[in-house]
N, C-alpha and C positions, 0 to 999 in steps of 0.2 A: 600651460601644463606640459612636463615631459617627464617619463620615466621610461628604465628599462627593467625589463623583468623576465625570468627565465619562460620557456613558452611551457614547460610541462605545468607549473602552477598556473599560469595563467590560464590554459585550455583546463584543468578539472575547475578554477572556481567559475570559467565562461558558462563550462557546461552543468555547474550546476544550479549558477542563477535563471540558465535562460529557459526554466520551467517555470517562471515566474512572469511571462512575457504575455500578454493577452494574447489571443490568435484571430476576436473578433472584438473589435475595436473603429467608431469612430473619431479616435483620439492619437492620432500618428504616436506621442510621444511615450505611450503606454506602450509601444513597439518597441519601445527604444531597452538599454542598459545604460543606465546615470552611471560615471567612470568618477572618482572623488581621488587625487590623492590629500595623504597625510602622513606628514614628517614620513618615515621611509616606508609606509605602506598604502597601497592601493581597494581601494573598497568600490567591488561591482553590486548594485542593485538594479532588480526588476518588482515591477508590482501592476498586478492586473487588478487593483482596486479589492481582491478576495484574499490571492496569495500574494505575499511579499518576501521575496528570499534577500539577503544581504552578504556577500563575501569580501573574507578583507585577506590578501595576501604581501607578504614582505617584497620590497623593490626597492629599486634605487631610484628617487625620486630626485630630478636636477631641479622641477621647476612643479611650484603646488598650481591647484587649478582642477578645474572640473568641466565636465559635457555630457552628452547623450549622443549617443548612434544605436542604429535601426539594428535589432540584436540579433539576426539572422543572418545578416550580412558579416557582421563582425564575427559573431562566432566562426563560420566558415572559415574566412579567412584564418583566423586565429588556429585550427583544426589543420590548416591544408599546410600552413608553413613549415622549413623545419624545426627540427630540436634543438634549438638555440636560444640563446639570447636577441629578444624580441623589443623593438626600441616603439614607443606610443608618445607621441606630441601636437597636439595645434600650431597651426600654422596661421602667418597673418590675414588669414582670409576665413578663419575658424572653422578648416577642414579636419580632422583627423589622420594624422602619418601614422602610418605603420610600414618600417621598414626593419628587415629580417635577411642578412646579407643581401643575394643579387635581388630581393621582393623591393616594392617600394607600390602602397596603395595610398590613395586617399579618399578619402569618407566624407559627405555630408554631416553637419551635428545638428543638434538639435541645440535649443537654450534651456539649462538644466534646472533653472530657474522655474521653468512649466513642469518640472517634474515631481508627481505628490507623493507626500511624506509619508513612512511608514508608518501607521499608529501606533504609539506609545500605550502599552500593557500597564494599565497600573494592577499589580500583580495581589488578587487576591486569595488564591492557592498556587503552590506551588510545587513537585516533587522531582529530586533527582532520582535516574537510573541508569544504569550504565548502558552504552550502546547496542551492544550485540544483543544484551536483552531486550532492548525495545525494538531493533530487527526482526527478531525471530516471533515476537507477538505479532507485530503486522503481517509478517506474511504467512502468520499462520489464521490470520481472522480475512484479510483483507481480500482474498475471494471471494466474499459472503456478502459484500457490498453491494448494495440493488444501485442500479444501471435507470431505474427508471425515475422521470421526472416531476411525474406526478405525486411521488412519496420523497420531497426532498431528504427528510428527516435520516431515513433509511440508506442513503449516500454516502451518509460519514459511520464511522465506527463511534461506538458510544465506549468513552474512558470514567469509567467511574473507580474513585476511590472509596475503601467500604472496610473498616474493623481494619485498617493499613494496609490492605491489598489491592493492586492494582489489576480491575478485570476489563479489559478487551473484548467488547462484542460489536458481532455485526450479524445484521440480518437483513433478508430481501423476499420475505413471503415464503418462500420455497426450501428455502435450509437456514441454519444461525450457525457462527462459531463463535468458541465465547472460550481467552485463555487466560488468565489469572499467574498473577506472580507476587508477593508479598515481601513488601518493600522493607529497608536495610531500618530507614528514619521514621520516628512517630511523624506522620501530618493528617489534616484535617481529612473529613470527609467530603467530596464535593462528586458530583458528574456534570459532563461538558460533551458532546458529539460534535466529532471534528471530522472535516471534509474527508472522504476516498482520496478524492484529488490532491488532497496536502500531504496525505501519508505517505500514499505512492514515492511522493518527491522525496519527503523526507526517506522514506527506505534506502534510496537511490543515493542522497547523500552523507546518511548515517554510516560510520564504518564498523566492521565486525570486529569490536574491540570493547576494554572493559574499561575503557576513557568514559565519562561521564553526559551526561546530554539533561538538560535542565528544562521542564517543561513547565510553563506559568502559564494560568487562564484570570482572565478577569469575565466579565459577564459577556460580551460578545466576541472577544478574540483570545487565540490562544497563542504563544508564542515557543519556540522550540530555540535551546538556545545552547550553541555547542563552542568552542577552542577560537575559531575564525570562522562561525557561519551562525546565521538569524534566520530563522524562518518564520513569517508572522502568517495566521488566516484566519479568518471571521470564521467562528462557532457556526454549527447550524441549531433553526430554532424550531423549539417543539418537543412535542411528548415521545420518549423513545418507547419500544417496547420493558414490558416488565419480563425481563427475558427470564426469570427464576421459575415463573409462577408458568411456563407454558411446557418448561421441558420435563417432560414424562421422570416421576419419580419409581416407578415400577415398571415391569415389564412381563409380559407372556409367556415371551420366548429368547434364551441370549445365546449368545456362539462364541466362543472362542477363536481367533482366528490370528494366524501367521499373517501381517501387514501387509510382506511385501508379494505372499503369495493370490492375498484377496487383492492386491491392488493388478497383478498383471492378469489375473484371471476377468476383472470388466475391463480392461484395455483391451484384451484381446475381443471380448463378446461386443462391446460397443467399435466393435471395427461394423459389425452389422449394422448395431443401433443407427448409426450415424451414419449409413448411406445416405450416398447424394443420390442412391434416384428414386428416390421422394421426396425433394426437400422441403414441401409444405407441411408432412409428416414426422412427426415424433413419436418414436418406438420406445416405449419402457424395456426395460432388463427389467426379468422376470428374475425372482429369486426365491427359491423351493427351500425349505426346511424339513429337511428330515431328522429321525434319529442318526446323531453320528457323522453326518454330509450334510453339505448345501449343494444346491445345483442352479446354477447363473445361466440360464440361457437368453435369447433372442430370435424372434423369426419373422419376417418382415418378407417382402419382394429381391431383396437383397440375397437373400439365405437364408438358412439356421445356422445358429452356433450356441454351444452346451458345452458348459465345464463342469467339474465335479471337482471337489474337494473334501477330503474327511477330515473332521475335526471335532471338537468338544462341542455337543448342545446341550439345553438343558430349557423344559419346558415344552410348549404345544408344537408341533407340525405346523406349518405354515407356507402362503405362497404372498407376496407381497413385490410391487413391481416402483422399480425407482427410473429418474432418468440419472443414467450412468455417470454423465459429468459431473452432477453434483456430489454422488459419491466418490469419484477417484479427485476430485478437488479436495474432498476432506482426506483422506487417505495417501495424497499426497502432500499433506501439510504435518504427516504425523512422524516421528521421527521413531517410536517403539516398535519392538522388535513384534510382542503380540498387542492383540485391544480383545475387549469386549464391544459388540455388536448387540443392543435390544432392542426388543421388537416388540410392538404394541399387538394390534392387530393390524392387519390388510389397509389399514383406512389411517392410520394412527402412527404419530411422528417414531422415528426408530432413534437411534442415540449410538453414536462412536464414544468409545472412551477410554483411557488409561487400564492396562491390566492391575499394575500394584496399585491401581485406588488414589495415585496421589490426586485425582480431580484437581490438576493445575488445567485440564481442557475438556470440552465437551463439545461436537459436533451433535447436529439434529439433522436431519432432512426430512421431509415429508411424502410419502409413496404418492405413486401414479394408479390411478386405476387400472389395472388390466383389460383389455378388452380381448374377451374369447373370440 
């Protein structure tokens, strides 16, 4: 095997298979990236047996052939050289060359032979959407994701197709977002819940563009499938939330509010919440309903701190206490200029949402109890 390749392709498709790389493994060669050339292109893969990423970039290819090397080490290297033309060959001892003007390494390999194959998707739904669309759904659900392990289910985001629209939820107990786009093409109706973990990736390698991105699920994996890059991961399994039937269709009390004004007003008040000198302690932000204002305070061992805002309300008086992250996570996912803010009661889920109504997104969080 010997090819040369420029190093700036080389370094974006290193760095975007090597998310693909197990990090707890006793399997050395799941450590590794399998290097394949073909006729004048090069295809790097990783697969930690859940996710499997694939990239294939154009080179100049002298001599076909393939291997595996440990994909931390390579990437580094790969990263640390310069901006040139980057020359990759085995040698007759089947080490890995990589020489880069005055550079010259060589690599242990692995036999790529011991390397397992991605699963093949036999694709039983399918939908295209263009990129930056599928970008901005993720990172606008993808904080919502629960972290814990006990509720696999609630890990991944659930993609459900429904009447040709494509809605995006995620939930973790404590808050859901849930954003909705309707899609160009008639396709079937299906849902599938796919890892955090995979989307993340895929965000990372998705670009903000109106190029296309093909997404295929069969019954336990889902495949993502763009220009030069594959990205494969086993579905998670189990019953998601019925997220329609939980989020509050009325409300008590609703506010009208300027975005980016409610959003620095709990950044500033969760400068108290979030002291560290208590950090076994969690302080809700307290938020007061009046006619005409709200008022966001906090008072802990830390401080007090109190904002005031006037603005449009409509409905009861109320005092209702959140933790602050959860709100400025939704608030920072929201890109309008105003929203509606409703409110149940003190106890009872509250709801972010679009001012003109178009319900392409809904945020929930759920209050904290105050303690007087």
């Amino acid at each position: 095997m010997r090819f040369v390749c420029d190093k700036t392709n080389l370094l974006k498709a290193t760095n975007s298979v090597v998310k693909g790389v197990s990090s707890k493994t006793t399997m050395p060669i799941l450590e590794g990236i399998l290097i394949e050339t073909n006729d004048n292109q090069v295809k790097l893969t990783t697969y930690d047996l859940e996710l499997g990423i694939e990239y294939l970039i154009d080179c100049e290819v002298k001599e076909q052939g393939s291997t595996v090397v440990t994909a931390t080490v390579f990437s580094e290297i790969i990263r640390r050289l310069p901006d040139t033309d980057i020359t990759i060959y085995l040698d007759e001892k089947d080490l890995l060359v990589i020489e880069c003007e005055g550079s010259l390494y060589k690599l242990a390999s692995m036999n790529p032979v011991e390397f397992p194959e991605l699963p093949v998707i036999d694709e039983e739904n399918s939908i295209s959407i263009e990129q930056n669309t599928l970008k901005d759904m993720i990172r606008k659900t993808i904080f919502a994701v629960s972290t814990e392990a006990h509720r696999p289910i609630f890990t991944g985001c659930l993609f459900e197709i429904k009447d040709n629209k494509l809605n995006v939820v995620a939930v973790d107990g404590y808050r859901l977002g849930w954003k909705s786009k309707y899609l160009e093409e008639s396709v079937n109706n299906f849902k599938v819940v796919i890892p955090g973990k995979t989307l993340n990736e895929v965000n990372k390698i998705i670009l903000d563009s109106f190029d296309k991105i093909k997404i295929s699920v069969s019954k336990n994996q889902a495949l993502f499938e763009m220009e030069n890059c594959k990205i494969v991961t086993r579905l998670l399994e189990g019953d998601f939330l019925e997220y329609e039937k939980v989020i509050p269709k009325t409300s008590e009390t609703r506010i009208r509010a300027n975005k980016k004004e409610l959003q620095e007003c709990f950044e500033r008040v969760s400068l108290i919440s979030m002291s560290t000198i208590e950090k076994e302690r969690k302080y809700p932000v307290k938020v007061s309903i009046e006619i005409g204002k709200i008022v966001i305070s906090c008072k802990n061992q830390a401080g007090d701190a109190k904002e005031e805002i006037f603005l449009t309300t409509e409905g009861k008086n109320l005092e209702v206490g959140f933790n602050p992250k959860y709100f400025l996570d939704a608030l920072k996912a929201i890109e309008d200029e105003e929203i509606f803010v409703d409110f149940g009661s003190s106890l009872s889920p509250s709801t972010i949402k679009s001012v003109d109504d178009s319900g392409d997104y809904v945020y929930m969080i759920l209050p904290i109890r105050i303690q007087e």
